[in-house]
N, C-alpha and C positions, 0 to 999 in steps of 0.2 A: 493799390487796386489790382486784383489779377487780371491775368494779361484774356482769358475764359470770357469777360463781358465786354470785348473789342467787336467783335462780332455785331452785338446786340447794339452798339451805341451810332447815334449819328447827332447832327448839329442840332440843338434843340430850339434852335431859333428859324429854321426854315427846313430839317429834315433831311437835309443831302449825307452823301459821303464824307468823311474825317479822313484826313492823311495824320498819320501818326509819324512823330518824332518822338521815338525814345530815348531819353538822355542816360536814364541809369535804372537800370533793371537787375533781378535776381531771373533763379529757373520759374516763379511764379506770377510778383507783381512785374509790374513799372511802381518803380520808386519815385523819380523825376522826366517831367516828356510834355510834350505839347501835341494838341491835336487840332487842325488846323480845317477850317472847312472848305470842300472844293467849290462850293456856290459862290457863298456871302461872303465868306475870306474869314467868317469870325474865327477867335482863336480862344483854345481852353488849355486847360494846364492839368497834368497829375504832379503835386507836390506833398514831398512827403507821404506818399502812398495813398496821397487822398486827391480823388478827381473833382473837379472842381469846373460845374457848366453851368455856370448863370450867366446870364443874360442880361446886356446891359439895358433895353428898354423895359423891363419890371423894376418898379421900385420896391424895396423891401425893408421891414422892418427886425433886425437882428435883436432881440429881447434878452437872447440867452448873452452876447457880449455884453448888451447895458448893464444887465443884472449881474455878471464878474465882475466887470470891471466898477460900478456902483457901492458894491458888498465891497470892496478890498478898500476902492474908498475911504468910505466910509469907518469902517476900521480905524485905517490910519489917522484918521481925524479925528478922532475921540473912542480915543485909547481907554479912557476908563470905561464908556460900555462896552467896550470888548472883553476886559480885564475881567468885567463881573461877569459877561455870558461866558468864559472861557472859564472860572473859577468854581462858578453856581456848580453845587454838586446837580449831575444829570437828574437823577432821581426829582429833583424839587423843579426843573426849567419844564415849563406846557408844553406843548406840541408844538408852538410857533417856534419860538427859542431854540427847541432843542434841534429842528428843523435846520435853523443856519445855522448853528454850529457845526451840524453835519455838513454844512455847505460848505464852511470856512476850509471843515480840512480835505473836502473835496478840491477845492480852490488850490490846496499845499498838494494835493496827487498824493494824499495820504487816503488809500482808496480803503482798504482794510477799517481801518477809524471810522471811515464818511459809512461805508454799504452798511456794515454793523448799525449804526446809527440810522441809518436810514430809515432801516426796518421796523426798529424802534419805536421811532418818530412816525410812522404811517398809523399805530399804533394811536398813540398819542392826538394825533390830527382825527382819522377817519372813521366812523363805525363799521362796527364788524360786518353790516350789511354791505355797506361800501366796500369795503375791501374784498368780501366774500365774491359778490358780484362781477366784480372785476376780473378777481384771480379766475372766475368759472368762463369768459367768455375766453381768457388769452388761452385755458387749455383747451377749447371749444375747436379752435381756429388751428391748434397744433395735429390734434386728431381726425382735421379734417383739410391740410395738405396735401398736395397731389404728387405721391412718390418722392425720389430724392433730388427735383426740379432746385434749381436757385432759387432761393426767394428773396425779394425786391419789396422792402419795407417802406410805406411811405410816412412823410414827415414821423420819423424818429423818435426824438428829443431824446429823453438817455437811454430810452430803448429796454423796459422793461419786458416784454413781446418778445425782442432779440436774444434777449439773455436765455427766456427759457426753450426759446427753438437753438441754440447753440450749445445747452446744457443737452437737452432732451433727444433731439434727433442729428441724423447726418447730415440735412441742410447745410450746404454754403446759404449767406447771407449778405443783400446789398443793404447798408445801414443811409437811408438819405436825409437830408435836410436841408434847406435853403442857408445855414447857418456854420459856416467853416468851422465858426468856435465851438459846436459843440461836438461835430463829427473829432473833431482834435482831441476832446476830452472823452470822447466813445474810444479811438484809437488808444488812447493809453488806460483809459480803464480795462476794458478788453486785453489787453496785454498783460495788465498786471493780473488779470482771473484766469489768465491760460485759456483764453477762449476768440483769440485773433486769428488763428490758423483758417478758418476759413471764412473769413469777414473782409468784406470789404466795405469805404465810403466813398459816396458819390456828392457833393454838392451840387444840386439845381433847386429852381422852382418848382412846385408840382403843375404850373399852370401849365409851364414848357420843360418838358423833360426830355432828356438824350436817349431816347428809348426808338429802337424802330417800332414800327405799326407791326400788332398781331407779337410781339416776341417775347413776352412772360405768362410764364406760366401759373408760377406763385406770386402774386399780387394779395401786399398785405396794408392794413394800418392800424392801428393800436393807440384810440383817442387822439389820433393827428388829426384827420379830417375837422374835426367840429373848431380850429383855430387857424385853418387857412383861409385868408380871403378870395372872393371873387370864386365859393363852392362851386357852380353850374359852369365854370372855365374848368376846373381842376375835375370833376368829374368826367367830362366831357375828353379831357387828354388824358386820363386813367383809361378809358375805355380806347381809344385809339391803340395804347401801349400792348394792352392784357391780351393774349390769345381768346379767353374765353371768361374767366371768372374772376372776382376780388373779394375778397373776405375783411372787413374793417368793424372791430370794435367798437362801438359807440355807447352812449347813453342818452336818453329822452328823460323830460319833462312830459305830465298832464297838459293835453291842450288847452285844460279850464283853469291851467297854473297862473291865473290872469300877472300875478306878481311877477314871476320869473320869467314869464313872456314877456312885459314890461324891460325888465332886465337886458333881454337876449336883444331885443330892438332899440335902443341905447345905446346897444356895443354895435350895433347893425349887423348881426348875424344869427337870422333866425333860420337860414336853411337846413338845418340839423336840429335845432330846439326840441319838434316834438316828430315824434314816429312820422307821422300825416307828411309833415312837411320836407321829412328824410325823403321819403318815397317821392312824393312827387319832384323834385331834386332829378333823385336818379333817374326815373321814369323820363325826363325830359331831355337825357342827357344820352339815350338809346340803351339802358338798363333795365330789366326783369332783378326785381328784387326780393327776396327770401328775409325775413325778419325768425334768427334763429336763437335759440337757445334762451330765451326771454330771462328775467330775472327782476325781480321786483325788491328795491332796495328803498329804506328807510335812511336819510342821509342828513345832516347836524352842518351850520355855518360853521367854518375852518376858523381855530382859535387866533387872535390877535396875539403878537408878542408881549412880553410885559417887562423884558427890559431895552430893545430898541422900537421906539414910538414912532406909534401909525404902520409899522411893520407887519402885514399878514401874510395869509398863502394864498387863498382862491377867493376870488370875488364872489362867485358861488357856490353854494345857494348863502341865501340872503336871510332865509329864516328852514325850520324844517321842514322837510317835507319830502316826495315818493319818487324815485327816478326808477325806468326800467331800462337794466343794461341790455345789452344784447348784440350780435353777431349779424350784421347786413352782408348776407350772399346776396352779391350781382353778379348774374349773366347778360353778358351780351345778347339783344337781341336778336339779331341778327344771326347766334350761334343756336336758337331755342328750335328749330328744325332743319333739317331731320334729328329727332335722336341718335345720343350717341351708342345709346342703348336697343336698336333696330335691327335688325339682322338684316345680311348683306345678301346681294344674289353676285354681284359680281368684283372682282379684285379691285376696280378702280373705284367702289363706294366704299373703302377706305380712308379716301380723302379726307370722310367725316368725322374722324376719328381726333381724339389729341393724341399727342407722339406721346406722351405720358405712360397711357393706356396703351397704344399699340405696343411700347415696350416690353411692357409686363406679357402680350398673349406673344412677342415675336421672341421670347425669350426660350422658348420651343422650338425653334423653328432655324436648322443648319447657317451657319452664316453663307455657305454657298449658295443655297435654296432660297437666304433674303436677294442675294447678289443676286440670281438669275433670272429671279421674280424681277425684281427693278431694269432688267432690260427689255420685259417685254409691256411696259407702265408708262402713264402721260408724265411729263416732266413736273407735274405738282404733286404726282404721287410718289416719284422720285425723289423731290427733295423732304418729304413726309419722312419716306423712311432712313433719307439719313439724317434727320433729325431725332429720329428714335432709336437709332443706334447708330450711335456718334462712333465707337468704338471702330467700325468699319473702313477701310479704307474703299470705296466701291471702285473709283478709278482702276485702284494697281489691282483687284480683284477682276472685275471683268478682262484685264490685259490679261490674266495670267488664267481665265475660262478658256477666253475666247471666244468662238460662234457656236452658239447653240441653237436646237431644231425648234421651232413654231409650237411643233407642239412638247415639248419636254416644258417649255416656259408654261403654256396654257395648264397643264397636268398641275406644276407647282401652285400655280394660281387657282386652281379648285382646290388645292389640298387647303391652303393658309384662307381659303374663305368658307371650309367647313374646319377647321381650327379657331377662327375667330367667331363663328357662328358660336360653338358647341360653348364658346365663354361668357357668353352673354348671355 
């Protein structure tokens, strides 16, 4: 975990301060260390470069462990279906089949074999709508990033979303999941693609996450939401975390899909099912939601295997039928005025701003001139801007100004608020 998102974190079980013990560290992460809370006394661990804050009153269900350690099983147990799914030239194995076998040599960290395969196999499984749909909201969500902000991915799983924000842009990345075992298997997949240099994983809940209030910026998730329980808890601590906005992937069902509604309330989770129900979700949850980049995809039941029985991929859909993908921008309510797009009459409406965005206009603007502006500023617009430019050291800057006149600060502060006007 780099040492970069110590800052951001606290006890995710009541919110206080973390005293950290580092056991073993590089110039980047903590490799091995505890972090210990000063309230409730709970204790978390970075192992293996992976942070690890769950909480012992959530109970959880680990699907991605059953399902490794089930698959190797099983294997071992009868060895002649193995022998045939491992034999069967690929060319003739369906979309199920060919599916775990790419799992199997996932399983061996023969990553090379499994990705290849993968790709393949999605191939084989999904229609070209499906897939199309998909690949169109993850680039959706890439082009619409807030600068070169950390981004904080929720629920994971292998993190298709991650892969192409750590191909494509300069993003660091927090890769999270409730699921140690898969974040372990993100850490050496990522490894083996040259693409761990600026990743890091976090183990929690999304119900209760080690996040302070108001402190990400890029808030993402990529088909997580619609598989965590108890939605209206987990939205509700998404928006506590986000400074302002979250951008999540999804896909709906027709509300008159009487079948697959049926479906959805069986598993008991219909908070995501259809559009309607997405919305009023967030809507309850203190979110303004934006349903973007729509996509209208024609989608086929996922093939059953044909040589380990009863073996499939996705319980849905159940027969054919019409999903629309699509990109839910939330904002905070809360955040929705003043715009942030308003023109300013004085230095300390600022405030209103994301550090993001101030970056970009104060990237103009002398670092002495941000320095001497910040001393004549309320202490919330103070710590604003060194949050927008971390780069600063403002303490050992002001010692080495010194006292400056009333008005030399006032003059800077008209300049930087017909600067920031002329950019909007």
């Amino acid at each position: 975990m780099h040492k970069q998102y110590i800052k951001m974190l606290v006890c995710p079980s009541c919110h206080k301060e973390l005293e950290w013990h580092i056991q073993e560290e590089n110039e980047e992460r903590i490799i091995n260390g505890k972090a210990c809370c000063s309230s409730c006394n709970s204790e978390y661990e970075v192992k293996d470069e992976i942070g690890v804050f769950l909480t012992s009153e959530l109970s959880r269900n680990d699907l991605w462990d059953q399902g490794e350690s089930a698959l190797e099983k099983f294997f071992n147990e009868n060895t002649e279906i193995y022998n045939k799914l491992m034999n069967t030239p690929e060319e003739e194995l369906n979309g199920a089949d060919y599916w775990y076998k790419a799992t199997y040599f996932e399983m061996r960290r023969d990553f090379a074999t499994s990705s290849k395969m993968f790709k393949n196999a999605f191939k084989k499984i999904y229609t070209e709508d499906y897939i199309n749909g998909w690949d169109s909201q993850m680039d959706f969500v890439i082009k619409n990033l807030q600068g070169e902000e950390p981004i904080i991915d929720i629920a994971t799983g292998k993190g298709y979303l991650v892969e192409k924000i750590l191909t494509e842009t300069k993003n660091y990345v927090v890769v999270t999941d409730f699921s140690p075992t898969i974040l372990l298997r993100n850490k050496e997949y990522y490894r083996a693609k040259g693409l761990y240099q600026r990743l890091s994983l976090i183990a929690f809940d999304a119900r209760k996450t080690p996040f302070r209030g108001n402190s990400i910026v890029n808030l993402t998730s990529n088909m997580g939401l619609q598989n965590i329980d108890q939605p209206g808890d987990v939205v509700k601590e998404l928006n506590r975390i986000t400074k302002d906005k979250f951008m999540a992937v999804m896909f709906f069902i027709d509300k008159e899909d009487k079948k697959h509604m049926d479906l959805f309330k069986e598993c008991g989770n219909t908070a995501y099912a259809t559009k309607e129900n997405a919305i009023e979700t967030f809507k309850n949850s203190g979110w303004q939601i934006e349903i973007c980049n729509s996509f209208l995809a024609n989608i086929k039941p996922t093939p059953e295997s044909e040589i380990i029985e009863g073996a499939g991929i996705d319980g849905f859909p159940i027969e054919d039928t019409e999903v629309e993908f699509c990109v839910i921008k939330a904002r905070k309510q809360e955040n929705l005025e003043p715009s942030v797009c308003k023109k300013i009459s004085s230095f300390e409406e600022i405030i209103n701003f994301e550090a993001s965005k101030l970056r970009e206009i104060l990237a103009e603007v002398s670092k002495i001139d941000i320095v001497k502006a910040s001393m004549g500023a309320s202490p919330q617009v103070n710590q604003l801007l060194r949050d927008a430019v971390e780069d600063i050291d403002f303490n050992k800057e002001r010692t080495e100004i010194g006292s400056v006149r009333i008005a030399e600060v006032e003059n800077i502060h008209d300049k930087m608020v017909a600067l920031i006007n002329s950019r909007l």
